[in-house]
SERO-4910 file (N, C-alpha, C, O; in steps of 0.05 Angstrom, whole numbers):
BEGIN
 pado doro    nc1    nc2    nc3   cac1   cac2   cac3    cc1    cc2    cc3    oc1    oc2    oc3
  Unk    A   2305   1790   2339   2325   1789   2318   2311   1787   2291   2294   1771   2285
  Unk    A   2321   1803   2277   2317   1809   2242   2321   1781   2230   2341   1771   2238
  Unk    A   2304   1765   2210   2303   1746   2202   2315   1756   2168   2315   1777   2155
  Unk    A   2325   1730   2161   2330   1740   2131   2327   1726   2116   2323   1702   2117
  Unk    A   2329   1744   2094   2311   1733   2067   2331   1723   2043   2342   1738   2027
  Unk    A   2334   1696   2041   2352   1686   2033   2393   1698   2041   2403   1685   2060
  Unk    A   2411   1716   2031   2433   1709   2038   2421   1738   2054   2426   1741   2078
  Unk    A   2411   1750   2044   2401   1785   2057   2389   1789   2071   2366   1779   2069
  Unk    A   2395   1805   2095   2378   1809   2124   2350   1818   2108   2351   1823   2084
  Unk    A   2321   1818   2127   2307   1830   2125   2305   1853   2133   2282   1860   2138
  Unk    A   2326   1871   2137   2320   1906   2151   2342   1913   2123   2334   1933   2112
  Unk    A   2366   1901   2110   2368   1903   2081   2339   1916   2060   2333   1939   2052
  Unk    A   2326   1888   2056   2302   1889   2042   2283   1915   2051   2273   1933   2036
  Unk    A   2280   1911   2075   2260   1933   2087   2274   1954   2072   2266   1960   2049
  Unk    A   2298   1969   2085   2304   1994   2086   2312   2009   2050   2314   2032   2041
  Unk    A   2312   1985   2038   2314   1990   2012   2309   1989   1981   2318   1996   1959
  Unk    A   2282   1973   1997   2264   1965   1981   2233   1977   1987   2219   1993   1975
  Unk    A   2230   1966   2008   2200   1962   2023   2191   1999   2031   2170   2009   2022
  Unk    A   2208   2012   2046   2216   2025   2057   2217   2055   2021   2207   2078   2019
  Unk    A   2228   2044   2007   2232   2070   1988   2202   2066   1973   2193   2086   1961
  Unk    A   2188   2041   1972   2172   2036   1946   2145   2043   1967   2123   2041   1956
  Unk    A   2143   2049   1993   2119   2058   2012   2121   2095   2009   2105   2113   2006
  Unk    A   2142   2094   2012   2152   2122   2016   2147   2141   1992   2138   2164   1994
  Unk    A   2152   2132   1975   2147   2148   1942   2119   2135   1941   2108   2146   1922
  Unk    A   2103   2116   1952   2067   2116   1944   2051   2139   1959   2032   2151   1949
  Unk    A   2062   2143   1985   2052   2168   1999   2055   2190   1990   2037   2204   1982
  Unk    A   2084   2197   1989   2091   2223   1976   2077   2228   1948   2077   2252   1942
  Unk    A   2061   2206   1925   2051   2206   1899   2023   2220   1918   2017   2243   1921
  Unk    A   2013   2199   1926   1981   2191   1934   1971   2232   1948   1951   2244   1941
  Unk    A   1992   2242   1968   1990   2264   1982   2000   2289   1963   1988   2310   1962
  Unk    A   2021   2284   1950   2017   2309   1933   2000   2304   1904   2004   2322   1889
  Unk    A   1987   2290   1897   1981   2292   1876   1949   2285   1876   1942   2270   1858
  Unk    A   1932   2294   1894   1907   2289   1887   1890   2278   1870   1875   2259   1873
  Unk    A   1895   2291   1852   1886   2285   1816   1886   2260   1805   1869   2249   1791
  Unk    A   1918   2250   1816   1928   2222   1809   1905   2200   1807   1882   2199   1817
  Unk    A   1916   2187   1793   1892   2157   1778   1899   2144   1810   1879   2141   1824
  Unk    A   1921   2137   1821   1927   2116   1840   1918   2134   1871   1910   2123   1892
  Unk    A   1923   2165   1866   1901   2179   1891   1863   2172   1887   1850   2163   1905
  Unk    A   1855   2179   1864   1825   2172   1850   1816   2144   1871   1798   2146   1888
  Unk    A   1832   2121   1865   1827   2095   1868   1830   2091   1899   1816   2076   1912
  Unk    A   1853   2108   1912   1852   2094   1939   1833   2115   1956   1823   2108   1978
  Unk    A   1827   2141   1945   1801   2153   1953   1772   2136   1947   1751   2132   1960
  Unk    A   1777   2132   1933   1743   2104   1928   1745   2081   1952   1726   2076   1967
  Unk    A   1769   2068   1954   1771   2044   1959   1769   2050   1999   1756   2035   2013
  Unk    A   1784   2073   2009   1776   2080   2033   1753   2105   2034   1748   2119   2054
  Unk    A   1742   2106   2013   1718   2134   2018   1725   2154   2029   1709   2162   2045
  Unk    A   1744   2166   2027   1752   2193   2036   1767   2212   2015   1772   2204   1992
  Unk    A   1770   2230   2020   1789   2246   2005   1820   2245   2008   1830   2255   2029
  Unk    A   1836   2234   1988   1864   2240   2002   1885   2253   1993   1888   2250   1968
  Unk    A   1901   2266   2005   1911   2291   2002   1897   2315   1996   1873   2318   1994
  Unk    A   1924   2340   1992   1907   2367   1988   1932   2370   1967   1946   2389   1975
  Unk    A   1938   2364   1955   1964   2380   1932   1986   2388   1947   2000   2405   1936
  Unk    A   1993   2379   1968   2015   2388   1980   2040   2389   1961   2050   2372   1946
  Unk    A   2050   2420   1968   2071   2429   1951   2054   2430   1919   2069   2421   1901
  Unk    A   2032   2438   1911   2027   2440   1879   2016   2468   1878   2000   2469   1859
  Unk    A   2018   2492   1892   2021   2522   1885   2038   2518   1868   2056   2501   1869
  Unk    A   2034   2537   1845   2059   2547   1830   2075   2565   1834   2092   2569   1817
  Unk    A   2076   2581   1856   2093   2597   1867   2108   2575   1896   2102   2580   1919
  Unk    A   2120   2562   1892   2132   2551   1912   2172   2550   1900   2181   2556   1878
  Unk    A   2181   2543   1918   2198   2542   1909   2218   2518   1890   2214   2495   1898
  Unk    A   2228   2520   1878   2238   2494   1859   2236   2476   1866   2222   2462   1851
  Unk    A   2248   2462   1895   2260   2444   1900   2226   2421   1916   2224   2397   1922
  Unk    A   2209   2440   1918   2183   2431   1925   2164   2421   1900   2143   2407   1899
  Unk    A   2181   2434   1879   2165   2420   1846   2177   2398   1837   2168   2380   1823
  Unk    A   2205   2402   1852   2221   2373   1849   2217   2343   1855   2216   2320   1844
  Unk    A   2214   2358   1882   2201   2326   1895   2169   2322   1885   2160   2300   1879
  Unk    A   2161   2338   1884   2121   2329   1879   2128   2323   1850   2116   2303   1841
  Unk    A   2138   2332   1837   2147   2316   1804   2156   2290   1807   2142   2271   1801
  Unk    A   2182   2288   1818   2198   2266   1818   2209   2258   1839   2230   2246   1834
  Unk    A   2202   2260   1866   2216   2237   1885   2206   2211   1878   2222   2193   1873
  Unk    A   2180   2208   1878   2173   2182   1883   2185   2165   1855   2196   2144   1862
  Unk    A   2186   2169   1834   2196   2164   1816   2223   2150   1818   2228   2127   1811
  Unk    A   2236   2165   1828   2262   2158   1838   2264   2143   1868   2286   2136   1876
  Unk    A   2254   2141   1874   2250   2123   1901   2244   2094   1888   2255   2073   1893
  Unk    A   2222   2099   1870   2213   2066   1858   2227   2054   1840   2225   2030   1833
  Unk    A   2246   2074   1827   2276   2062   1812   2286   2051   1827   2287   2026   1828
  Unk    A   2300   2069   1846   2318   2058   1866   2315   2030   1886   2332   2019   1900
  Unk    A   2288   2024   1881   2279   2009   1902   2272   1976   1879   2270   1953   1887
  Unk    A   2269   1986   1850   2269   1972   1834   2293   1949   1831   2294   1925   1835
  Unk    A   2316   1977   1821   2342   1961   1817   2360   1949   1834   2380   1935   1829
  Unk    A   2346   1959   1862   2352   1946   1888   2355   1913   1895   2371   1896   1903
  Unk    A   2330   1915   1885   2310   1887   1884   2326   1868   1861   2339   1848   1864
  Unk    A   2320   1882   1838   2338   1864   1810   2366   1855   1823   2376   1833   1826
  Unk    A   2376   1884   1831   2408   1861   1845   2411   1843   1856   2429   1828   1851
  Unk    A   2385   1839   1881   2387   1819   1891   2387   1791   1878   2403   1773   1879
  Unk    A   2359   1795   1862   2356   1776   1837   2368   1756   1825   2365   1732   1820
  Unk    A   2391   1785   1819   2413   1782   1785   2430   1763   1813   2432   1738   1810
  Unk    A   2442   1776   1838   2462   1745   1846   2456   1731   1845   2470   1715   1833
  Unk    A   2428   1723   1856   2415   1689   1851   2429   1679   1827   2447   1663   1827
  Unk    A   2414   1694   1797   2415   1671   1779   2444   1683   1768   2446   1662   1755
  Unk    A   2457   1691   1764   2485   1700   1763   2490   1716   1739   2510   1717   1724
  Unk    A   2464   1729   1738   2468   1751   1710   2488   1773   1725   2484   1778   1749
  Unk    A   2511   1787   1709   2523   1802   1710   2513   1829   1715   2496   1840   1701
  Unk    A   2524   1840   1740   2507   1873   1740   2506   1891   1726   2490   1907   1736
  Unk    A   2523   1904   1694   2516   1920   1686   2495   1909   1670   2480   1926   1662
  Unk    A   2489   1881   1661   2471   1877   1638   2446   1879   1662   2428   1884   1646
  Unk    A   2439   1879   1679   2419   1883   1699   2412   1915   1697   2391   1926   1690
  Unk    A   2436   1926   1703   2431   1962   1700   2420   1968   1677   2403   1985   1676
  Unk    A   2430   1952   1650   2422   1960   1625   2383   1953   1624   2365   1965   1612
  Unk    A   2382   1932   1640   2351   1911   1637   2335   1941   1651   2317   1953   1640
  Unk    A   2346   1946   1678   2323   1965   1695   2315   1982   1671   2294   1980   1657
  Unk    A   2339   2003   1667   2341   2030   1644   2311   2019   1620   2290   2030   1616
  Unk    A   2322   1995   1609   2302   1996   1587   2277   1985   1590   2262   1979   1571
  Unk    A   2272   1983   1616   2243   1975   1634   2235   1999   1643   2213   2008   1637
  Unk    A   2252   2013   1657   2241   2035   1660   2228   2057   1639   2207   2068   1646
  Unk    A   2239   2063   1613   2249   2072   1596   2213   2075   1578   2197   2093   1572
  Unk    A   2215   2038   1577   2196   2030   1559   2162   2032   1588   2139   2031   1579
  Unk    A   2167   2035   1614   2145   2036   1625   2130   2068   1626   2107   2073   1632
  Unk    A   2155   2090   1618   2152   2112   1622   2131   2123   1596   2111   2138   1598
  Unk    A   2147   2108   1564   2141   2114   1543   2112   2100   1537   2098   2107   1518
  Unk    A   2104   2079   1554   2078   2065   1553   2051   2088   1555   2031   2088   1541
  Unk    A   2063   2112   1584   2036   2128   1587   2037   2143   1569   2019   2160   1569
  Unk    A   2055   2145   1548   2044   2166   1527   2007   2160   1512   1992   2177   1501
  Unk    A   2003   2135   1515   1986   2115   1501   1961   2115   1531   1941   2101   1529
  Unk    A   1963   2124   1546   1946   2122   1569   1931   2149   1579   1946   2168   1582
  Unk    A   1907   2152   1584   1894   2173   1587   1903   2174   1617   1901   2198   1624
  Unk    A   1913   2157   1638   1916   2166   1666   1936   2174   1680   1936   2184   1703
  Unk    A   1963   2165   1659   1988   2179   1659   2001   2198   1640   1994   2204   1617
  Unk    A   2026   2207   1658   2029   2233   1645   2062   2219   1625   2076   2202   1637
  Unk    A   2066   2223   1613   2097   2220   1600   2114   2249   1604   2105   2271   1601
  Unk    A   2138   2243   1610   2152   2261   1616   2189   2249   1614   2199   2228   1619
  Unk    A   2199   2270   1604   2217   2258   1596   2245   2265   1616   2267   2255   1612
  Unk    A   2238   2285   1639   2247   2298   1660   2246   2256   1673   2267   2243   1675
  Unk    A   2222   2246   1678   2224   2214   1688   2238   2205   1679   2259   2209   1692
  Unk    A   2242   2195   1666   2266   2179   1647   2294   2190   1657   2311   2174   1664
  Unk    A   2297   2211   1658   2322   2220   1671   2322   2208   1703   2336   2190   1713
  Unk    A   2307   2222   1712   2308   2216   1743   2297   2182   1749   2303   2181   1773
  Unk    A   2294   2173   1747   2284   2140   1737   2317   2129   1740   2326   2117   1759
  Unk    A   2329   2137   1718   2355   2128   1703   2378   2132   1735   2391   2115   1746
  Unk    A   2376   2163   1741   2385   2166   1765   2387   2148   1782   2407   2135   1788
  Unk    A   2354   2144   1798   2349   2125   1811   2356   2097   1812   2359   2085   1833
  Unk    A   2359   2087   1791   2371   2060   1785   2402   2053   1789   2416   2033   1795
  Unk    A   2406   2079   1783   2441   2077   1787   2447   2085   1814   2469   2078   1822
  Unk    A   2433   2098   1829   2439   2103   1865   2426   2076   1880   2435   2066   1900
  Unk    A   2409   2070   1868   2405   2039   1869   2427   2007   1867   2424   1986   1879
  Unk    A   2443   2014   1851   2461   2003   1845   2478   1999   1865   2479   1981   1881
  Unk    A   2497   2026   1861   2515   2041   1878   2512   2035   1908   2532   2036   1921
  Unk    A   2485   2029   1922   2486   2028   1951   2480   1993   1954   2481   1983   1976
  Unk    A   2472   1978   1932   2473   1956   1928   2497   1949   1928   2498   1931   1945
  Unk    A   2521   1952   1919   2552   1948   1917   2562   1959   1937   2585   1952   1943
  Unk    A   2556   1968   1946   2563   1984   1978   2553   1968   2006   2562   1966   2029
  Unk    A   2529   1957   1991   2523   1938   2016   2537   1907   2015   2531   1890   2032
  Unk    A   2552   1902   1997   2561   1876   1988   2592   1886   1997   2607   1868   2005
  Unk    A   2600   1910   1996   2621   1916   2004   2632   1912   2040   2653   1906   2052
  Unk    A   2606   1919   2048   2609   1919   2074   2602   1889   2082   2614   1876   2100
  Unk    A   2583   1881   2068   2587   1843   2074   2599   1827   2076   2599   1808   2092
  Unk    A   2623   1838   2045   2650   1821   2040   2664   1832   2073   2662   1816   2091
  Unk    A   2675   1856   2078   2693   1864   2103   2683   1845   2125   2700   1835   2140
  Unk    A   2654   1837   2129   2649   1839   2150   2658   1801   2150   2668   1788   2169
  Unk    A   2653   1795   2131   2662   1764   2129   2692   1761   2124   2704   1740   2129
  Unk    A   2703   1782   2114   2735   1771   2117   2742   1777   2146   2761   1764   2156
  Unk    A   2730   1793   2160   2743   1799   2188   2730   1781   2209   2738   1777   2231
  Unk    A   2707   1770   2197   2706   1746   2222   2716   1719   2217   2715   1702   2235
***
Protein backbone atom coordinates (compact mmCIF):
# COMPACT_ATOMS: atom_id res chain seq x y z
CA UNK A 1 0.00 0.00 0.00
CA UNK A 2 0.95 3.62 -1.20
CA UNK A 3 2.00 5.67 1.83
CA UNK A 4 1.22 9.39 1.96
CA UNK A 5 2.59 12.41 2.11
CA UNK A 6 0.88 14.54 4.37
CA UNK A 7 -3.17 14.83 3.29
CA UNK A 8 -1.83 13.46 -0.48
CA UNK A 9 -1.19 9.90 -1.48
CA UNK A 10 2.27 9.30 -2.59
CA UNK A 11 1.37 7.91 -6.30
CA UNK A 12 -0.45 11.73 -6.33
CA UNK A 13 3.09 13.18 -5.77
CA UNK A 14 4.81 10.55 -7.84
CA UNK A 15 2.58 10.78 -10.91
CA UNK A 16 2.60 14.50 -10.87
CA UNK A 17 5.36 15.72 -9.72
CA UNK A 18 8.18 13.18 -9.51
CA UNK A 19 7.08 11.45 -12.57
CA UNK A 20 6.77 14.85 -14.97
CA UNK A 21 10.10 16.57 -13.45
CA UNK A 22 12.22 12.87 -14.40
CA UNK A 23 10.48 12.78 -17.53
CA UNK A 24 11.23 16.29 -19.07
CA UNK A 25 15.21 15.70 -17.48
CA UNK A 26 15.50 12.73 -19.93
CA UNK A 27 13.66 14.01 -22.75
CA UNK A 28 16.25 17.57 -22.12
CA UNK A 29 19.44 15.34 -21.34
CA UNK A 30 18.58 12.85 -24.82
CA UNK A 31 17.55 15.37 -27.21
CA UNK A 32 19.79 17.98 -26.50
CA UNK A 33 23.39 16.88 -26.38
CA UNK A 34 24.94 20.24 -26.40
CA UNK A 35 22.95 21.06 -23.25
CA UNK A 36 25.05 22.49 -20.11
CA UNK A 37 22.90 19.78 -17.88
CA UNK A 38 23.74 16.95 -20.87
CA UNK A 39 27.80 18.42 -20.68
CA UNK A 40 27.67 17.72 -16.78
CA UNK A 41 25.89 14.38 -16.52
CA UNK A 42 28.28 13.18 -19.46
CA UNK A 43 31.38 14.12 -17.14
CA UNK A 44 29.82 12.95 -14.05
CA UNK A 45 28.97 9.23 -15.63
CA UNK A 46 31.88 9.42 -18.38
CA UNK A 47 30.01 8.62 -21.26
CA UNK A 48 28.35 10.28 -23.96
CA UNK A 49 24.69 10.99 -23.64
CA UNK A 50 22.30 11.21 -26.19
CA UNK A 51 22.54 11.69 -30.02
CA UNK A 52 20.11 14.84 -30.76
CA UNK A 53 17.24 12.82 -31.02
CA UNK A 54 14.65 14.60 -33.08
CA UNK A 55 17.34 17.77 -33.87
CA UNK A 56 17.54 17.20 -37.97
CA UNK A 57 16.03 20.18 -39.33
CA UNK A 58 14.02 18.46 -41.69
CA UNK A 59 11.79 16.67 -39.24
CA UNK A 60 8.59 17.29 -38.75
CA UNK A 61 6.99 20.18 -36.47
CA UNK A 62 5.66 18.47 -33.86
CA UNK A 63 9.33 16.67 -33.18
CA UNK A 64 10.78 20.51 -32.90
CA UNK A 65 8.07 20.89 -30.46
CA UNK A 66 8.76 18.58 -28.01
CA UNK A 67 12.79 18.77 -28.28
CA UNK A 68 12.09 22.69 -27.82
CA UNK A 69 9.49 22.50 -25.22
CA UNK A 70 8.19 19.43 -23.59
CA UNK A 71 10.35 19.33 -20.89
CA UNK A 72 9.73 22.87 -20.18
CA UNK A 73 6.29 22.26 -19.77
CA UNK A 74 6.47 19.19 -17.86
CA UNK A 75 8.68 21.15 -15.12
CA UNK A 76 5.91 23.93 -15.05
CA UNK A 77 3.45 21.54 -14.68
CA UNK A 78 5.15 19.62 -12.14
CA UNK A 79 6.18 23.02 -10.46
CA UNK A 80 2.69 24.40 -9.94
CA UNK A 81 1.69 21.01 -8.99
CA UNK A 82 3.88 21.06 -6.06
CA UNK A 83 3.05 24.99 -5.12
CA UNK A 84 -0.67 23.78 -4.83
CA UNK A 85 0.06 21.45 -2.61
CA UNK A 86 2.06 24.00 -0.65
CA UNK A 87 -0.39 26.97 -1.06
CA UNK A 88 -3.22 24.41 0.99
CA UNK A 89 -0.87 23.99 3.77
CA UNK A 90 -0.35 27.58 4.47
CA UNK A 91 -3.72 28.82 3.03
CA UNK A 92 -2.52 31.19 0.32
CA UNK A 93 -5.31 31.46 -2.16
CA UNK A 94 -4.80 29.70 -5.63
CA UNK A 95 -4.88 32.30 -8.11
CA UNK A 96 -2.29 34.44 -6.16
CA UNK A 97 -0.17 31.02 -6.33
CA UNK A 98 -0.84 30.86 -10.23
CA UNK A 99 0.19 34.50 -10.37
CA UNK A 100 3.63 33.50 -7.93
CA UNK A 101 4.54 30.28 -10.49
CA UNK A 102 3.99 32.78 -13.85
CA UNK A 103 6.34 35.41 -12.32
CA UNK A 104 8.94 32.70 -11.16
CA UNK A 105 8.80 31.20 -14.09
CA UNK A 106 8.84 34.33 -16.11
CA UNK A 107 11.77 35.90 -14.14
CA UNK A 108 13.80 32.25 -14.30
CA UNK A 109 13.39 32.24 -18.10
CA UNK A 110 14.52 36.07 -18.41
CA UNK A 111 17.59 35.20 -15.98
CA UNK A 112 19.38 33.05 -19.09
CA UNK A 113 19.40 35.98 -21.10
CA UNK A 114 22.48 36.98 -18.70
CA UNK A 115 23.93 33.29 -18.87
CA UNK A 116 26.37 31.92 -21.38
CA UNK A 117 24.66 28.18 -20.83
CA UNK A 118 21.14 29.01 -21.45
CA UNK A 119 19.17 29.87 -24.14
CA UNK A 120 16.18 32.64 -23.60
CA UNK A 121 13.30 32.14 -25.58
CA UNK A 122 10.23 33.62 -25.44
CA UNK A 123 8.24 30.58 -27.22
CA UNK A 124 9.27 29.26 -23.00
CA UNK A 125 7.50 31.69 -21.34
CA UNK A 126 4.50 30.83 -23.26
CA UNK A 127 4.69 27.16 -22.88
CA UNK A 128 5.97 27.49 -19.12
CA UNK A 129 2.77 29.73 -18.56
CA UNK A 130 0.76 26.78 -20.27
CA UNK A 131 2.25 24.33 -18.12
CA UNK A 132 1.42 25.96 -14.93
CA UNK A 133 -2.08 26.31 -15.74
CA UNK A 134 -2.57 22.39 -16.81
CA UNK A 135 -0.89 22.14 -13.63
CA UNK A 136 -3.45 23.81 -11.90
CA UNK A 137 -6.36 22.51 -13.66
CA UNK A 138 -5.49 18.70 -12.83
CA UNK A 139 -4.61 19.95 -9.29
CA UNK A 140 -8.38 21.09 -8.89
CA UNK A 141 -9.46 18.04 -10.54
CA UNK A 142 -7.71 16.01 -8.17
CA UNK A 143 -9.32 17.85 -5.10
CA UNK A 144 -12.44 17.39 -7.00
CA UNK A 145 -12.33 13.84 -6.97
CA UNK A 146 -11.17 13.83 -3.21
CA UNK A 147 -14.03 16.05 -2.16
CA UNK A 148 -16.66 13.14 -4.12
CA UNK A 149 -14.81 10.57 -2.76
CA UNK A 150 -15.23 11.92 0.93
CA UNK A 151 -18.77 12.99 0.58
CA UNK A 152 -19.72 9.48 -0.62
CA UNK A 153 -18.05 7.68 2.09
Amino acid sequence: MLKRFGSVGIGTVLENIIVPLSVGCILYVVTRPDSYISRIASEILNIRIGNGLLAPTNVPIWTKVIRNHAADFLWAYAFAFAIMLVGRKTGINEPKLIILCCIVSVLIEISQVFSPFFTFDFVDILVEVIGIIVGWFVYRWHNHIKEKREISS
